[in-house]
One Martini backbone bead per residue (centre of mass of N, CA, C, O) as a GRO file, in nm:
protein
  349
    1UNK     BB    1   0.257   4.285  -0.533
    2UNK     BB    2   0.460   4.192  -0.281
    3UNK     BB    3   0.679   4.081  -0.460
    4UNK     BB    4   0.730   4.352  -0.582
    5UNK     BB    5   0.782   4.484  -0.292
    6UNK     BB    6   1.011   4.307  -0.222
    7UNK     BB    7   1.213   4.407  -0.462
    8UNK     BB    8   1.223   4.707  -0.407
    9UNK     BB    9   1.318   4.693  -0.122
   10UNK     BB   10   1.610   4.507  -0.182
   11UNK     BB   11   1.715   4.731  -0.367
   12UNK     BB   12   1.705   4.963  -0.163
   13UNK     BB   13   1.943   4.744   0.046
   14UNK     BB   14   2.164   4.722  -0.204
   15UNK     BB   15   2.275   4.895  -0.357
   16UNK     BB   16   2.393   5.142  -0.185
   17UNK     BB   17   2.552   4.933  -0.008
   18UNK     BB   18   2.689   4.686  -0.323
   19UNK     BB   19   2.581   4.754  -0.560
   20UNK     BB   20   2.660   4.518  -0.826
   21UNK     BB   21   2.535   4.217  -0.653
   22UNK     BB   22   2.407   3.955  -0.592
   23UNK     BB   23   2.148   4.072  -0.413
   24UNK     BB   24   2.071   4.288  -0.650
   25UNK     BB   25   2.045   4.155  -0.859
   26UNK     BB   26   1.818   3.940  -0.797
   27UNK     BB   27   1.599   4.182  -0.751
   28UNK     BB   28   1.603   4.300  -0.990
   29UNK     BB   29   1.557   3.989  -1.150
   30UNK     BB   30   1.256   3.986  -0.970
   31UNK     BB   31   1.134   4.281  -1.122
   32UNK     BB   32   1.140   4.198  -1.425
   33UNK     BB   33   0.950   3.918  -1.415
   34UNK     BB   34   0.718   4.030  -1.276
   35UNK     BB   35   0.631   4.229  -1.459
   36UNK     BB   36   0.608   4.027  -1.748
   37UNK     BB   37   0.369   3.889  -1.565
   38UNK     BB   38   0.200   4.098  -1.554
   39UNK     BB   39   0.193   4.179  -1.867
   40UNK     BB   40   0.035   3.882  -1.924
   41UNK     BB   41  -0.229   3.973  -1.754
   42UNK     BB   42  -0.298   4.201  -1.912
   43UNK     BB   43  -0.369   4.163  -2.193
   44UNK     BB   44  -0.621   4.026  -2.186
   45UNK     BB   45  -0.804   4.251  -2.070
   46UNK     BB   46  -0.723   4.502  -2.259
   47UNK     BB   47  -0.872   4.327  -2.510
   48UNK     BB   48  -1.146   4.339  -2.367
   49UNK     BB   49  -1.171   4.654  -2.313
   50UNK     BB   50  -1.426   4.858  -2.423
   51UNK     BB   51  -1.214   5.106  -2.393
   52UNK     BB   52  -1.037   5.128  -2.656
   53UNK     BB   53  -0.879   5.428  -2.609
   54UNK     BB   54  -0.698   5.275  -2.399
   55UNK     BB   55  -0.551   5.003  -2.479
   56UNK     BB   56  -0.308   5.128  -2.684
   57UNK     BB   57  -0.144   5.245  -2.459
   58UNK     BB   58  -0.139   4.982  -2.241
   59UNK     BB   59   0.033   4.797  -2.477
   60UNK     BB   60   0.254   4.973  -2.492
   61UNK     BB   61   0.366   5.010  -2.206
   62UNK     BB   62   0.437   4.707  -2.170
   63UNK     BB   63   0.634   4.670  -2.387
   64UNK     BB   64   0.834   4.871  -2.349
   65UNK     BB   65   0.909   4.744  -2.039
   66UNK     BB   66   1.014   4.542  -2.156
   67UNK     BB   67   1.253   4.661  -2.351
   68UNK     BB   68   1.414   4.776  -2.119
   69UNK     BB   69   1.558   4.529  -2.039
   70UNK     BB   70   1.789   4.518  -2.224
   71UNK     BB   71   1.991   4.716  -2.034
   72UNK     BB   72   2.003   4.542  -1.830
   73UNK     BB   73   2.124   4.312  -1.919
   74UNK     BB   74   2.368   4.411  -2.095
   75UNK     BB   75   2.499   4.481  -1.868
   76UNK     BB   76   2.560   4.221  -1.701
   77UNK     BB   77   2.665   4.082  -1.930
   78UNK     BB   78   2.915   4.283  -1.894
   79UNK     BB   79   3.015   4.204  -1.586
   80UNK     BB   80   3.008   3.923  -1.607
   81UNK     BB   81   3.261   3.946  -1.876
   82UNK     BB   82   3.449   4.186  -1.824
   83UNK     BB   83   3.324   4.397  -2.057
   84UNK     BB   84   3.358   4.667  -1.967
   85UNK     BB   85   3.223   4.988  -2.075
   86UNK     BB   86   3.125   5.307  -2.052
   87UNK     BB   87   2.955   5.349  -2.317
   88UNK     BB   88   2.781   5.118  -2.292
   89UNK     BB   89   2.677   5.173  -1.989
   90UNK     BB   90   2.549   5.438  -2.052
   91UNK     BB   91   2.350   5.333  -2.305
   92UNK     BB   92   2.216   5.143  -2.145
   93UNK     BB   93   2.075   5.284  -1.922
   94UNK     BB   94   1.938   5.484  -2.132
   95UNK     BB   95   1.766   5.285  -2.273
   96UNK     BB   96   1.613   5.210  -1.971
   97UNK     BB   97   1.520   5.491  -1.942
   98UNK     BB   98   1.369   5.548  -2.177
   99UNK     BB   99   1.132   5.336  -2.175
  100UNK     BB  100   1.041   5.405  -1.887
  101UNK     BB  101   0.982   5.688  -1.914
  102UNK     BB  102   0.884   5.719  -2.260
  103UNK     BB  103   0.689   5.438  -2.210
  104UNK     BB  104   0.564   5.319  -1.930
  105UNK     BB  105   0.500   5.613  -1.776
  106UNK     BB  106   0.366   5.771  -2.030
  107UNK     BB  107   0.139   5.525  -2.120
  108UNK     BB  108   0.027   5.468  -1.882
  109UNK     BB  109  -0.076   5.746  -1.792
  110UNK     BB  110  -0.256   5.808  -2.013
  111UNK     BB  111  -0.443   5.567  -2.007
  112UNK     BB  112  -0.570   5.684  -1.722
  113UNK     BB  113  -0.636   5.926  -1.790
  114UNK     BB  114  -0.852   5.878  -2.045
  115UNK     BB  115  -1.059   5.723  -1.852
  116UNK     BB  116  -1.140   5.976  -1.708
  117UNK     BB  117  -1.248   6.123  -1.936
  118UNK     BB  118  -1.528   6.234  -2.064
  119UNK     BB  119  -1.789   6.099  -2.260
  120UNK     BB  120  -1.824   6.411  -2.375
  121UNK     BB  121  -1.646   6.445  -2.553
  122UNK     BB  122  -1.541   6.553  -2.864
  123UNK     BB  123  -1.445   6.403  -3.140
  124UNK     BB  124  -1.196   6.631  -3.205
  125UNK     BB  125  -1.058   6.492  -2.922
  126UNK     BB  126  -1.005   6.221  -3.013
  127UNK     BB  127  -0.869   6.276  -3.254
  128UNK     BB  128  -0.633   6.432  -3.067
  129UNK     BB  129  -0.578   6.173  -2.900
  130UNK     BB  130  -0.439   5.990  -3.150
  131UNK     BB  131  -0.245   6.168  -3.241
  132UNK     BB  132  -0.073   6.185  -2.991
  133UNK     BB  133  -0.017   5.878  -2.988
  134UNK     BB  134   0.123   5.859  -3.260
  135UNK     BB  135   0.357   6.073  -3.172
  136UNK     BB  136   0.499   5.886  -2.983
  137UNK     BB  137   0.499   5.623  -3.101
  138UNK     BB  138   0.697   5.692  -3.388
  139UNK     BB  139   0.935   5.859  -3.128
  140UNK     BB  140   1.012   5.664  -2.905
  141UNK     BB  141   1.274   5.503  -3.086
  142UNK     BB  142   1.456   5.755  -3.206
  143UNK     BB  143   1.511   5.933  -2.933
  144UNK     BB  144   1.724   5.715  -2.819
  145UNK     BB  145   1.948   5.879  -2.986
  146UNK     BB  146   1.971   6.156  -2.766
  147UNK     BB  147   2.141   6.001  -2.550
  148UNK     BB  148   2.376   5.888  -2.789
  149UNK     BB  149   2.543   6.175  -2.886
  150UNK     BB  150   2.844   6.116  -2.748
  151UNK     BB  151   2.844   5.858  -2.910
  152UNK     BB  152   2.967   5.741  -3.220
  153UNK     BB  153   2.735   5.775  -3.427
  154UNK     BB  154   2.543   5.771  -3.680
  155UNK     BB  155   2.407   6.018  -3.875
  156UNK     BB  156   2.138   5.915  -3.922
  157UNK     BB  157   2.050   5.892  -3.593
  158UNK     BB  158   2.105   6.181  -3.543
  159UNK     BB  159   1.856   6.276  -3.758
  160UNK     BB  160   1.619   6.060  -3.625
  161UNK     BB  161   1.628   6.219  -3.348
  162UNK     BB  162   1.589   6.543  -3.446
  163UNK     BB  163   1.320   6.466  -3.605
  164UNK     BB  164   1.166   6.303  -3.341
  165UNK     BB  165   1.176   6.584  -3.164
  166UNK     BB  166   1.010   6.779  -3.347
  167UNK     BB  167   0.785   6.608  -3.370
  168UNK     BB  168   0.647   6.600  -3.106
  169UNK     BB  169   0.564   6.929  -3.120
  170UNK     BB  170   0.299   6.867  -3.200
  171UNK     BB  171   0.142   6.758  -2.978
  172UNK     BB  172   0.087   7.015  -2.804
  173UNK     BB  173  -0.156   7.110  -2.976
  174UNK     BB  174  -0.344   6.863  -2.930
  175UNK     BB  175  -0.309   6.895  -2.623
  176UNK     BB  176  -0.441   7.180  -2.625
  177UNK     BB  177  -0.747   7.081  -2.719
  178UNK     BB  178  -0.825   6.906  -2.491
  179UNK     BB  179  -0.806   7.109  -2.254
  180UNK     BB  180  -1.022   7.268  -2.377
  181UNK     BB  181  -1.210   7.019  -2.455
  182UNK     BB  182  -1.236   6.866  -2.115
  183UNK     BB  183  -1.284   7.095  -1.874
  184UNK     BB  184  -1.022   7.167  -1.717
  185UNK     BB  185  -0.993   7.476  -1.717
  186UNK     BB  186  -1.233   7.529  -1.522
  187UNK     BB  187  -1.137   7.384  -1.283
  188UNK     BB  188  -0.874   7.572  -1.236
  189UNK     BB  189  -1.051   7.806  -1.185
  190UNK     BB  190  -1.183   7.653  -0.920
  191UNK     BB  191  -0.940   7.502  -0.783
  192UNK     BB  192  -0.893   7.217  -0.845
  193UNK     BB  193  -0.678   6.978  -0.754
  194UNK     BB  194  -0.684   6.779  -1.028
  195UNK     BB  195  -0.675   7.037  -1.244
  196UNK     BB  196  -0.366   7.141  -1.121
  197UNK     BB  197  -0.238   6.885  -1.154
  198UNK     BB  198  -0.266   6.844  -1.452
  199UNK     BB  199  -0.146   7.132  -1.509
  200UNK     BB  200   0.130   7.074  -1.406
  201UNK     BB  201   0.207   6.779  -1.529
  202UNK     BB  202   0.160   6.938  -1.865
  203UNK     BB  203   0.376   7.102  -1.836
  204UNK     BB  204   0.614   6.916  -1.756
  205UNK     BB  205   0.557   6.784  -2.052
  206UNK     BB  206   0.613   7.021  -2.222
  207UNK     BB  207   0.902   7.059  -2.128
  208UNK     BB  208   1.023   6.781  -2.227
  209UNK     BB  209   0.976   6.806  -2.527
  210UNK     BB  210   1.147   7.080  -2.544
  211UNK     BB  211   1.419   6.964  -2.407
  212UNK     BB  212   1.440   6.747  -2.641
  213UNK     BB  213   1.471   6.934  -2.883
  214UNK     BB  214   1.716   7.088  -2.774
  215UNK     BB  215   1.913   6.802  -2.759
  216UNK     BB  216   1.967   6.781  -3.076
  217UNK     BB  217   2.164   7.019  -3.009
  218UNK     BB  218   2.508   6.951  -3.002
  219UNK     BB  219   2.601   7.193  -2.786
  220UNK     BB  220   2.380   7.123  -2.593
  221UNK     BB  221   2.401   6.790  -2.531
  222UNK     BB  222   2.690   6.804  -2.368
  223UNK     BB  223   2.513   6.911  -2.142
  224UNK     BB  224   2.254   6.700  -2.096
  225UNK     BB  225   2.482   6.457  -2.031
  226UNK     BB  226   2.766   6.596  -1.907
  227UNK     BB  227   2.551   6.716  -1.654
  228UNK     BB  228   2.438   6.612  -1.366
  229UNK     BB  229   2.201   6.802  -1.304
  230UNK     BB  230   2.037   6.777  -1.560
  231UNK     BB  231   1.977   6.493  -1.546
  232UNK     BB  232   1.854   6.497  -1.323
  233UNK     BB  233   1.647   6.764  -1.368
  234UNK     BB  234   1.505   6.575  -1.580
  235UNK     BB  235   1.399   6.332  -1.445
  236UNK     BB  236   1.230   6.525  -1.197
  237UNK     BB  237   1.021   6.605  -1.429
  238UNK     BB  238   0.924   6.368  -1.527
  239UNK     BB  239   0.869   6.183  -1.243
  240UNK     BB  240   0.755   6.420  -1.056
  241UNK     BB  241   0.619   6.673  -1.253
  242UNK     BB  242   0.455   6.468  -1.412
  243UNK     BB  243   0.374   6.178  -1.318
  244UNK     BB  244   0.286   6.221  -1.018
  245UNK     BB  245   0.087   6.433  -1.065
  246UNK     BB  246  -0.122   6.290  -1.255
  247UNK     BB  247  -0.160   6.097  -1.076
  248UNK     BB  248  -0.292   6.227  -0.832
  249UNK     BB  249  -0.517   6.335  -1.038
  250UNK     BB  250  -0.655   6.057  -1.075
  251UNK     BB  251  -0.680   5.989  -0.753
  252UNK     BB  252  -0.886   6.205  -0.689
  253UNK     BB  253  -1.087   6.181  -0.938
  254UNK     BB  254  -1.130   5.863  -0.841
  255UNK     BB  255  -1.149   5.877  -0.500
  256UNK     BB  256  -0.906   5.775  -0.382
  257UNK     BB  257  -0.817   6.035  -0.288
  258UNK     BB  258  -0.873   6.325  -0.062
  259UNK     BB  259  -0.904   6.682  -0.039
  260UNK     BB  260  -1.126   6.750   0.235
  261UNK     BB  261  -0.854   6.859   0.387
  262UNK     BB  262  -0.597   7.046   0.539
  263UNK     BB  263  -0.385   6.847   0.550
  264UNK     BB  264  -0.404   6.762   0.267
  265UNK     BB  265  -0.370   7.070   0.118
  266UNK     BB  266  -0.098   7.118   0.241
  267UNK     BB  267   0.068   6.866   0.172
  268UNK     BB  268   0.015   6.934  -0.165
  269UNK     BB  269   0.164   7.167  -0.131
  270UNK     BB  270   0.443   7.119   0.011
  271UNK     BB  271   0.522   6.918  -0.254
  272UNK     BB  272   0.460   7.094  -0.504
  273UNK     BB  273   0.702   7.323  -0.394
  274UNK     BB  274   0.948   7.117  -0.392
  275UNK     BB  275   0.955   7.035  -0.670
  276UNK     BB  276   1.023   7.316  -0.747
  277UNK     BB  277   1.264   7.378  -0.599
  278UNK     BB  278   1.423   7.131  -0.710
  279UNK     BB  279   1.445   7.226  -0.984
  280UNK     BB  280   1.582   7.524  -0.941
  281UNK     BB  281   1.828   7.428  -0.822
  282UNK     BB  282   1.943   7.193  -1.055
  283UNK     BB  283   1.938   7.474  -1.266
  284UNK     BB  284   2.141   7.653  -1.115
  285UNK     BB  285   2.376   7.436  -1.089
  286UNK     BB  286   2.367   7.381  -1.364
  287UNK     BB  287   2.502   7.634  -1.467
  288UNK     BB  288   2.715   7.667  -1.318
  289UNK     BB  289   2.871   7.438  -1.429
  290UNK     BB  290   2.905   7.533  -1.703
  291UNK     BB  291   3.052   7.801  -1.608
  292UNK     BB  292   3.263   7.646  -1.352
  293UNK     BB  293   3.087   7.653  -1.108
  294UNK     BB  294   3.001   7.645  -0.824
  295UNK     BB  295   2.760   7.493  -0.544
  296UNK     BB  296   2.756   7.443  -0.197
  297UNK     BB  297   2.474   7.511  -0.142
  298UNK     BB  298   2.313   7.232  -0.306
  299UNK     BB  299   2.281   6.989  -0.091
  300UNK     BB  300   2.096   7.147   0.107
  301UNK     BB  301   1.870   7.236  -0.054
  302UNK     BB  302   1.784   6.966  -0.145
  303UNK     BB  303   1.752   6.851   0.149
  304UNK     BB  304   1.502   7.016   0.169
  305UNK     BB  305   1.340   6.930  -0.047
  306UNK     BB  306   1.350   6.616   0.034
  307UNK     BB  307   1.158   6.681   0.321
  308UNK     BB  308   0.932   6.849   0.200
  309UNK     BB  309   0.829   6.588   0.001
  310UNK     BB  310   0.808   6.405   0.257
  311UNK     BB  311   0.590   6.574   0.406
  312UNK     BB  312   0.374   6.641   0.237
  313UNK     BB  313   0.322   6.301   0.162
  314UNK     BB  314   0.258   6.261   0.496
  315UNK     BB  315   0.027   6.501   0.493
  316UNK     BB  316  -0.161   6.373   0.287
  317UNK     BB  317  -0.229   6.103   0.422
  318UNK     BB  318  -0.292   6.176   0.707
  319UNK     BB  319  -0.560   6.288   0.582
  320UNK     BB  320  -0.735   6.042   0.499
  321UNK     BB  321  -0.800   5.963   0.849
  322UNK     BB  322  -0.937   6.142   0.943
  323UNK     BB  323  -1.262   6.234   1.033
  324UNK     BB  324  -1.346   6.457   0.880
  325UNK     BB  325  -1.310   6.256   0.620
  326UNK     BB  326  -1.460   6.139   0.397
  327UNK     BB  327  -1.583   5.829   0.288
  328UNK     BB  328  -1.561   5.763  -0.013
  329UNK     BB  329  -1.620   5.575  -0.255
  330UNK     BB  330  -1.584   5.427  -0.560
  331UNK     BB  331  -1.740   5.455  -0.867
  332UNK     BB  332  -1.785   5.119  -0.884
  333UNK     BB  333  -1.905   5.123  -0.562
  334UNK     BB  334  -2.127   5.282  -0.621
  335UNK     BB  335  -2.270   5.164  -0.884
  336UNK     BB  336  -2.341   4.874  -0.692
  337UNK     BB  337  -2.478   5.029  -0.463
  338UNK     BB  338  -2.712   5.123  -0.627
  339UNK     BB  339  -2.800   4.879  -0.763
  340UNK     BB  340  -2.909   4.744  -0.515
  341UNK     BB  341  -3.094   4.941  -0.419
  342UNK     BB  342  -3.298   4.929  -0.687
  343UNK     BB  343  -3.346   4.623  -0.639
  344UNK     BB  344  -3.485   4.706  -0.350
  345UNK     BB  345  -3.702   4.873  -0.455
  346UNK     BB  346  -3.861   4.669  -0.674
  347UNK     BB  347  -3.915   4.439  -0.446
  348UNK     BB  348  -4.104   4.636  -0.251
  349UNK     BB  349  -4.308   4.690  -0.495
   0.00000   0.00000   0.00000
């Protein structure tokens, strides 16, 4: 864990000011090896763990992880070499890009999702729940040609991206089936925190799966990848209003965060609507460039999103410490000190 965090320190106070720089590079091929390292300690547990139903998603993540690093590898390798293509250079970014995006960080929350689900879903959540992971499964690598559609590629790829694009919104369907059949929506009724920000969450996973099969329309396709606003506002719907809310559900869920003061409560209002402002900026500055007109004022609306969203998760952490704020054990530190106290009072009968 420290080794990681401080590789990702590293590249955080090298890339923005040295580029790709020997200690740059340092850092970052010591968090590719970290990681690496990370997920063979993983399979065996992994290989062992009870709960099935999750196994599958955790160890599809890791392989992606693993893969991704391919196009890490190959940017340097032509770095090294002095054989920069611009073409290939970011063919290889976008290759790093789609499996950790669409790999290690999409089946890794799957799976975190997954374990904390009631074990009384019924049969046929279940069985939605292997179908949607089936389909994640076979589209998750014809689709990384549809980051490659600028480049001259063959027809069969176009075609192989476009056909794993329109099936992905299958998913859409059984991802409906569990949210009804799995307590989520009364949940969200009740106004609790884990199941707004998981409705938020898989909001934003059903836009990116409609806009991945959008970008698939060659029209569209150019306008995906060689407007910066749109790259940038697609990463930030995966990333941020995808990934990290639906983390956020888990961990409020598993009682490892909690919601229980106003200041947590206010700082995850105050996150969460950074998000929604920083995205709706991105679009609009996307429309405006596509018409090819600026907007000046969207770097001041940026940063004023990103102080937003910084102030947001600094008053909700600051939530956690307060006196006010129950500090509850988590659910398997709950259930050890349960059966402690069980065990004594077994043994003063």
């Amino acid at each position: 864990m420290q080794l990681h965090l401080a590789a990702a320190l590293g590249m955080l106070f090298t890339f923005p000011f040295m580029g790709y720089a020997g200690p740059s590079i340092f850092f970052s091929t010591l968090s590719i090896f970290n990681s690496w390292w990370f997920a063979a300690l993983s399979f065996r547990s992994l290989l062992q763990n009870r709960k099935k139903s999750v196994t599958p998603w955790m160890l599809t993540a890791l392989c992606l992880m693993i893969l991704s690093a391919a196009g890490t590898f190959y940017l340097a390798w032509m770095m090294y070499h002095k054989t920069l293509n611009q073409s290939l250079y970011f063919g290889a970014v976008y290759f790093y890009l789609h499996f950790q995006y669409n790999g290690w960080f999409l089946f890794g929350t799957g799976g975190l999702l997954i374990s904390a689900l009631p074990a009384t879903i019924p049969g046929h959540g279940k069985r939605a729940l292997q179908r949607i992971f089936l389909v994640l499964l076979l589209t998750v690598i014809p689709t990384v040609f549809l980051s490659m559609l600028w480049m001259r590629i063959p027809g069969w790829m176009h075609a192989a991206g476009a056909f794993a694009a329109v099936v992905q919104l299958v998913a859409l369907y059984y991802l409906w089936n569990v949210w009804m059949k799995s307590g989520f929506a009364d949940g969200v009724r009740l106004l609790k925190w884990e199941n707004l920000l998981a409705a938020a969450g898989l909001t934003a996973f059903s836009l990116k799966l409609i806009l991945q099969a959008l970008s698939a329309v060659p029209l569209l396709n150019k306008y995906a990848f060689g407007v910066r606003p749109v790259v940038i506002g697609f990463l930030h719907l995966v990333l941020l209003g995808c990934i990290t809310l639906l983390l956020l559900s888990f961990f409020i869920r598993q009682h490892y965060l909690r919601t229980n003061t106003r200041l947590a409560g206010w700082g995850l209002t105050l996150f969460t609507g950074a998000i929604l402002f920083n995205e709706l900026v991105l679009l609009v500055q996307g429309f405006r460039a596509i018409a090819q007109e600026g907007m000046a004022q969207a770097p001041n609306l940026l940063l004023a999103a990103a102080l937003s969203m910084f102030s947001g998760i600094t008053l909700f952490l600051t939530g956690q410490f307060t006196q006010r704020c129950q500090r509850t054990s988590p659910p398997h530190q709950r259930q050890d000190h349960q059966a402690q106290q069980d065990d004594a009072h077994s043994k003063q009968e």
